[in-house]
N, C-alpha and C positions, 0 to 999 in steps of 0.2 A: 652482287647479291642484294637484294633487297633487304630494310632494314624493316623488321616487326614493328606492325602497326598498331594500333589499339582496334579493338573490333567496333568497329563505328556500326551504329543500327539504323535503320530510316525505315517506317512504317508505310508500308502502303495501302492495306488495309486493314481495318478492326473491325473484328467482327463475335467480341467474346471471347472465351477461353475454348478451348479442347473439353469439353464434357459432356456426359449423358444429359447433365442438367437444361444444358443450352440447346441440346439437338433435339430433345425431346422438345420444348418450347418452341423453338422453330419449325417443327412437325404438325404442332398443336394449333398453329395461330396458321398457317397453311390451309389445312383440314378444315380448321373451320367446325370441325364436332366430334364429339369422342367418338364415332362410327365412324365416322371420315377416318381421324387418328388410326384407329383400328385397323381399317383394311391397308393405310398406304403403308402400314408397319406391316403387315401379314406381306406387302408385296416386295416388299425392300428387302425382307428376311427367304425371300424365293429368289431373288434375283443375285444380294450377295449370300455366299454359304458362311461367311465368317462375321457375326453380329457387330464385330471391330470397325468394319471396311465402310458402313453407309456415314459413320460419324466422321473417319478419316476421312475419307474422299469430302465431307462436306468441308473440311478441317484445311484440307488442302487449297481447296479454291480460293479460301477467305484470308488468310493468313501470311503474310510472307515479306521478308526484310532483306536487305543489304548488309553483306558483310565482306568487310576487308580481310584479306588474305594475312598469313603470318607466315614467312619466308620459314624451310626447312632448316632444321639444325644442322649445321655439319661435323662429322664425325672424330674432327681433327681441327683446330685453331689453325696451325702451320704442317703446310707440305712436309714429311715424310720424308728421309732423306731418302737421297737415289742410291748411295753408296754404303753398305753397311763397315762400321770398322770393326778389325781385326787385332787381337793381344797374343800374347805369347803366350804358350801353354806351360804353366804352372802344376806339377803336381801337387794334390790338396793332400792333406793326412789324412789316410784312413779313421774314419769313426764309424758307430754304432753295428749292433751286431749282423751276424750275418746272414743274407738274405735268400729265402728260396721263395719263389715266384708261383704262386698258387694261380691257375688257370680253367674256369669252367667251362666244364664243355656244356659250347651254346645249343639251346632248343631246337629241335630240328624245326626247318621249314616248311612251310606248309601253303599253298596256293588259295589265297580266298575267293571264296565265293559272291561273282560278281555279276549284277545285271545285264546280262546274258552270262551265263558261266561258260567261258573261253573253251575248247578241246586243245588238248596240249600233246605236241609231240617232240619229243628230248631227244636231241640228237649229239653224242658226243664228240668233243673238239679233243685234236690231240694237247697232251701239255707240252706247253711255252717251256717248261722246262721241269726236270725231273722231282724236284724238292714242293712242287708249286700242286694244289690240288689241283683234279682235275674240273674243265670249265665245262658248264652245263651251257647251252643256250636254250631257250625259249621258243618254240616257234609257234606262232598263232594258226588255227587252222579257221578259214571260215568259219561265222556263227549265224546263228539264223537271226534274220534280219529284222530289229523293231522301228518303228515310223525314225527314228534319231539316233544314228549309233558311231561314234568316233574312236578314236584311240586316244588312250588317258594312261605316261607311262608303265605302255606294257600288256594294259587288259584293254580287250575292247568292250565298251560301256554301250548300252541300249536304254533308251527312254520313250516314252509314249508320250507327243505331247498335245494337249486338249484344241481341235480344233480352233477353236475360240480363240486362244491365244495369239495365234498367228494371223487373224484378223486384225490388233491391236496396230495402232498407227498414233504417230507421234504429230501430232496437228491438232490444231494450230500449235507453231512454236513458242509456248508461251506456258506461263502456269496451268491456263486454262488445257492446254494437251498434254500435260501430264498427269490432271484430275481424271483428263478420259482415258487417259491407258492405262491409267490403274480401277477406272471403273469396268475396263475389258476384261482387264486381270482379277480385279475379284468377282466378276458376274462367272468366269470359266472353271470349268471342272480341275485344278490345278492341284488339290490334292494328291491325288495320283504322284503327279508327277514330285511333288515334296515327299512322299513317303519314300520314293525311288532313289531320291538324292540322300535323304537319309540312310536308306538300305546300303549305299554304296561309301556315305562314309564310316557308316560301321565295319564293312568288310573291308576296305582297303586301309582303315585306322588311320585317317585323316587326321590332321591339325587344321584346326580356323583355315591356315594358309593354304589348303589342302582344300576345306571345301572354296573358299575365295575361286581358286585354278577353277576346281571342278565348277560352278556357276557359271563362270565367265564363259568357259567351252561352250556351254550348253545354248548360251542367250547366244553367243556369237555364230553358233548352227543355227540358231531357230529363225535370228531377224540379220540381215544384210546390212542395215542400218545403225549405225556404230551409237549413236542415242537411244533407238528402241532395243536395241540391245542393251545398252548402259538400262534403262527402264526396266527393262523385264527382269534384271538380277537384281537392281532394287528392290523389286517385288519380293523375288525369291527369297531373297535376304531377312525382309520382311518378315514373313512366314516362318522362316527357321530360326529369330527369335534374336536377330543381331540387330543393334543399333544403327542402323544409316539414315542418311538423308540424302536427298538427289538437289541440286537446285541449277540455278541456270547461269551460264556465262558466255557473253555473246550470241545469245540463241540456240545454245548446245548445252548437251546434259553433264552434270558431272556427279558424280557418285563421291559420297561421304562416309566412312568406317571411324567408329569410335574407336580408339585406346587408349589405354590406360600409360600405356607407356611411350614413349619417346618413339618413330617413327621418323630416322635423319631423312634429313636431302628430300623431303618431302611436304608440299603445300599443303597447310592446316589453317581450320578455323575455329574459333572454340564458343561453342553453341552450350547454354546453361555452362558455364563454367566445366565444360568438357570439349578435349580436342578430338577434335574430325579430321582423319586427314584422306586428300584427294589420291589416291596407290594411284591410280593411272596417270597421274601428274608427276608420280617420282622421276626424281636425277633429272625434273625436264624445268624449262623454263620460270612455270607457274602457272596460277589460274587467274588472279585477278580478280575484280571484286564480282562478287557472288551473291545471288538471289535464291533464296530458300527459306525455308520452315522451321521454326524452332520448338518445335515439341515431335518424339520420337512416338511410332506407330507403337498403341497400344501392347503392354508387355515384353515390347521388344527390346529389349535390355542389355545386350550381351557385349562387352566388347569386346573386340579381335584381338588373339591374343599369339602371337606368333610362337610362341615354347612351343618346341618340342622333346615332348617326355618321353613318348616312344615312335620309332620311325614308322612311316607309311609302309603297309606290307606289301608295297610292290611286286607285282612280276620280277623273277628274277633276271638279270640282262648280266649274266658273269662273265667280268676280265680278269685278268691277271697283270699284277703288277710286282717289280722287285725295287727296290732302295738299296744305295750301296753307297757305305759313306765310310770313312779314313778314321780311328781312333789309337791315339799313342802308335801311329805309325802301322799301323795293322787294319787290314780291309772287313767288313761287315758287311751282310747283304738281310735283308729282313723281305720274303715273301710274301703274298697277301692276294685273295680275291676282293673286288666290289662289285655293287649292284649299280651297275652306269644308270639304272631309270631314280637311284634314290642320288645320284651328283645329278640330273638332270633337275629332278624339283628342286633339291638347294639352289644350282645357280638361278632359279627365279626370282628368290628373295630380294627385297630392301632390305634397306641398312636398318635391323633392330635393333633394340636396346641390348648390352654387350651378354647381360646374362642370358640370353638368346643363343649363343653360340658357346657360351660355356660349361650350358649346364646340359647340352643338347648328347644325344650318344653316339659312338660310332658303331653301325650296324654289329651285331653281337660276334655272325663265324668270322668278319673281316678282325675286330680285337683279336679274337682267340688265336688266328694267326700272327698274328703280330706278336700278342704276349709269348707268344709259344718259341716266334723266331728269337726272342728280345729275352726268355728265361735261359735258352741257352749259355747266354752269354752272361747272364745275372746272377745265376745261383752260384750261393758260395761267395759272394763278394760282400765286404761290410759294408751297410747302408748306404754311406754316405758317396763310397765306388760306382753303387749301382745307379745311386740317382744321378750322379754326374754323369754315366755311359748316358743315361736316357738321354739329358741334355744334351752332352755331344750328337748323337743321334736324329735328335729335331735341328740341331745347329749348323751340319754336314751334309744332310739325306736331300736339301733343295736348294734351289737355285734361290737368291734374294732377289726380287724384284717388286716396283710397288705397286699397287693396282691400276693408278691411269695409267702405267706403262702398260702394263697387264692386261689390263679391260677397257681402260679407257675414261674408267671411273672407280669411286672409291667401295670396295667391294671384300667386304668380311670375308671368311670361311667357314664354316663349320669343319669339327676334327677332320671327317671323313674327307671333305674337300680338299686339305690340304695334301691329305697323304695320297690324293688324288692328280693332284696338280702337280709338277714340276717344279713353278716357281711358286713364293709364297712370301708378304713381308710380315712385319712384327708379331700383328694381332692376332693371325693366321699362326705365328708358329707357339704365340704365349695360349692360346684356345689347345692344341694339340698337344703343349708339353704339360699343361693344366688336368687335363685328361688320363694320359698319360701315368700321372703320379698320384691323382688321386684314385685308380684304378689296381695299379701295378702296388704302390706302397700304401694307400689308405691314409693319405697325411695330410693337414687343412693345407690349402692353397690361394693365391690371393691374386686377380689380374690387377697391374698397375697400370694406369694408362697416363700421359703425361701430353704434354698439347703437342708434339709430335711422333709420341714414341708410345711404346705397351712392350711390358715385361712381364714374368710374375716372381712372387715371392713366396718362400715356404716356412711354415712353421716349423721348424727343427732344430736342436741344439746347434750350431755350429756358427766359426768365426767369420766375418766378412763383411758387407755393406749388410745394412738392415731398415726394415721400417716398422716402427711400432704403429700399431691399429687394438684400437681398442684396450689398449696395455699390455698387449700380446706384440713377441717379436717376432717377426718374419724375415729372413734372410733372402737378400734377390739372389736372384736365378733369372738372366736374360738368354731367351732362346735364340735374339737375333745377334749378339755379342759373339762371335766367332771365337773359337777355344777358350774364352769365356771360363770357369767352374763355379757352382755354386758359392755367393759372398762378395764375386768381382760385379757390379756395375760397372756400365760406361761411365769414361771417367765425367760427360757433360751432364749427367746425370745425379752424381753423387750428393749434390747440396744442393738440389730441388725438388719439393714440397710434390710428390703427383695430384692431378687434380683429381683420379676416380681412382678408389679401390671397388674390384668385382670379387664376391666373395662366391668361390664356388663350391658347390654341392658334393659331399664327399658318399660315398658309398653307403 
C-alpha cells in the first residue's frame, strides 16, 4: 500500500485568478474598444448558452498543477478472522416487560414514471412455497424508441442527445483537449438532455450514487472512448451542480467527486483543503500523480454524498426467500420477498463511510415480512427474550464468511444485502442486527468497530460486558459471537478500547 503523501503542487501556468474581473480585462485588451468588447461578448453569449462556460473554458486552459496521490483508507487495520468462535449457550434471566411487535402495513407500490414510460405486463409465478407471498415478475414490453435508450435496473430509460455532442473529440491529448471538449459541450444544445436526467432522478428517487450509475450509462452509450466518455459526465456533473474535477494521468482522463466523507480503498487528492476521490480507481491499484485544476466550475458545489434515506423506486424484480435457523434447540424459518434490481445497485457501491450502511433501510414490504414472521415468535416474551431471539436470529440465519473469501475484496452490506446473501461477516450482520432492534424495539443502538472486528451495543438496563459513550452505558451484543446473548463479548475483545463507535438513527 502506498503511504500518503503530502499534496506537492508545481505550477505550470499563471495566468490570474478564476474571475469576471480577469475575463473581462482580457476581453477588453483583445477587442481593443468598447464595440469590439461589445460584439465579441454578444458572440460568446450565442455560442455558449451558460454565461459560466466562456470564463471556465478560458480558466481551464490557463491554470493547472501537479498533485500527489493519497493512497485509500482501508476499512480494517488487520484481516478479519476466517474463523468465527463459538460459546456455550447460557440462559440470560428474563427482564423488562412484555413485548408485542407492532408492524405497519407498508405503502403500496407504485411504478414510476420513466423516460419513456415502460408498458408492463404482470405475469404470475406460482409460490416457492405456501406461507411466502405471492411473486410478481416484471416483464418489459417494447417502448418506443428515443435516439439513446438502455436498461437501467428494470426501467428502460430514453434520452435525446444533441447532435453536437457527439462531435466532441478528445485531441490533442493534453489540457488543451479537454478545454475543446468542453468548449463542444457548452457551445451544444444539452439542456435537454440535463432536464431528462433530472426527470429520471426524480422518478426513480435516485441517491448521488444513483445519479453517478445513471451518468456513467449515458456517456458510456454516447462515446466508445472511455476518456470522452469520462469527459462528457464531467460535463454533466458540471451542470447538475456536483463538485468534480477531471485532470490527466499518463495521457488519460480521470474524473474527481468531492466528499465530504471518508471514501475507503479509494485514490484521493485533496484540492482546497477538500478530498476528491478518483470512484473509477476504487479497490484498484492507483492513479498516481495528477494534473488538473484547482478551482471548481462555477456554483457547482455539491458533494457526493452516498446515504441513503429512501431506496430507489425500482422496478419490481420479486424473489422469494426463507431463513431457517436453530434456537434453544427448536427450528425457525422467517419468509420474505426482495427487489433483486435494489441488491443489484447496492452491490455497486464502495466502501462508505459506516453510517452509510447503518442508517440505510430495508425496502419497507420486504421488513413487514420479516417483522411479521419474527412477531410470531415475539409477542408475549419480556424484552430482554425477544431481543436475544433477534440476535440468535442474525447469529444462525448465515453462513460466516469474510469478504475476500466472498468477493474477493473488502465489501460492506447494506441490511437488505445481507438477508440477501447467504454468507455474511461481522459488519454485515452488526448493520442488520442494528436495524433490526432499532425498528422492532425502538432502543439507541451503537456499531462498534475494533481494528478487526464490528459488534454493536445496546442501551438497556441489563448485566454483562459494556461500553460507556458519552456517559451512557451500552451493553454489547455481538451478532457474529455464535450463542453469544446480550452482555457476552468475545473473550479477545473484553479489555479493548474500540477504535469507532457508529451511532445509529433510531425511529
Amino acid at each position: 500500500m502506498r503511504l500518503n503523501r503530502d499534496g506537492e503542487q508545481r505550477l505550470f501556468r499563471v495566468f490570474g485568478r478564476f474571475s469576471s474581473i480577469v475575463f473581462l480585462a482580457a476581453i477588453t485588451l483583445h477587442a481593443g474598444s468598447f464595440e469590439d468588447f461589445k460584439r465579441t461578448q454578444t458572440e460568446s453569449f450565442k455560442k455558449y448558452k451558460d454565461e459560466r462556460d466562456a470564463a471556465f473554458n478560458n480558466y481551464l486552459k490557463e491554470q493547472w498543477k501537479a498533485y500527489k496521490e493519497f493512497a485509500g483508507q482501508p476499512l480494517y487495520e488487520k484481516p478479519k478472522p476466517k474463523i468465527v468462535p463459538k460459546t456455550t449457550y447460557v440462559e440470560p434471566p428474563s427482564l423488562g416487560p412484555k413485548i408485542i411487535i407492532e408492524v405497519k402495513k407498508p405503502a403500496e407500490k407504485f411504478e414510476p414514471a420513466v423516460v419513456p414510460t415502460p408498458k408492463k405486463e404482470v405475469v404470475q409465478k406460482p409460490l416457492v412455497e405456501e406461507k411466502i407471498p405471492p411473486v410478481v415478475i416484471v416483464k418489459k414490453v417494447e417502448t418506443p424508441k428515443k435516439e439513446l435508450t438502455f436498461g437501467f435496473y428494470g426501467s428502460v430509460l430514453g434520452f435525446d442527445i444533441p447532435s453536437t455532442i457527439k462531435t466532441a473529440r478528445f485531441s490533442p491529448r493534453s489540457q488543451e483537449g479537454i478545454a475543446a471538449f468542453f468548449d463542444v459541450m457548452a457551445s451544444s444544445e444539452y439542456k435537454v438532455l440535463i432536464d431528462e436526467i433530472q426527470n429520471v432522478k426524480k422518478d426513480l428517487n435516485l441517491n448521488d450514487w444513483g445519479v453517478y450509475l445513471l451518468v456513467n450509462d449515458i456517456s458510456s452509450n454516447v462515446f466508445n472512448n472511455k476518456d470522452e466518455a469520462t469527459l462528457f459526465s464531467w460535463f454533466i456533473f458540471n451542470k447538475l451542480g456536483y463538485a468534480v474535477r477531471v485532470g490527466l494521468a499518463d495521457k488519460h482522463v480521470v474524473m474527481l467527486h468531492y466528499s465530504k466523507k471518508v471514501i475507503y480503498s479509494t485514490p484521493n487528492y485533496t484540492l482546497n483543503n477538500k478530498k476528491y476521490y478518483a470512484l473509477s480507481f476504487y479497490n484498484k491499484s492507483g492513479v498516481g500523480r495528477l494534473f488538473t485544476y484547482n478551482q471548481d466550475y462555477p456554483d457547482a458545489t455539491k458533494a457526493m454524498d452516498l446515504a441513503i434515506k429512501e431506496l430507489p423506486t425500482f422496478v419490481d424484480d420479486k424473489n422469494a426467500k426463507s431463513l431457517k435457523f436453530k434456537y434453544q434447540g427448536s427450528e425457525y424459518k422467517v419468509n420474505f420477498n426482495y427487489n433483486k434490481n435494489i441488491i443489484d445497485f447496492m452491490a455497486t457501491y464502495p466502501q462508505a463511510d459506516y453510517d452509510t450502511y447503518f442508517d440505510a433501510p430495508i425496502e419497507s414490504q420486504s421488513y413487514a415480512q420479516i417483522a411479521t414472521a419474527l412477531k410470531k415468535y415475539l409477542d408475549g416474551k419480556r424484552a430482554s427474550d425477544a431481543m436475544n431471539f433477534v440476535l440468535s436470529f442474525v447469529q444462525h440465519a448465515f453462513i460466516y464468511q469474510t469478504d475476500p473469501e466472498q468477493f474477493g475484496r473488502e465489501k460492506p452490506m447494506f441490511a437488505e444485502e445481507t438477508l440477501y446473501y447467504d454468507k455474511s461477516d461481522c459488519e454485515d450482520r452488526a448493520v442488520l442486527y442494528a436495524y433490526l432492534m432499532k425498528k422492532l424495539f425502538n432502543v439507541n443502538i451503537v456499531g462498534i468497530k475494533y481494528k478487526d472486528h464490528m459488534a454493536t451495543a445496546v442501551q438497556i438496563p441489563m448485566q454483562g460486558d459494556a461500553v460507556n459513550i458519552q456517559n451512557k452505558r451500552y451493553v454489547i451484543a455481538d451478532p457474529t459471537y455464535i450463542n453469544a446473548t446480550i452482555g457476552q463479548s468475545m473473550p479477545q475483545y473484553k479489555s479493548v478500547i474500540p477504535e469507532t463507535f457508529i451511532k445509529v438513527k433510531v425511529n
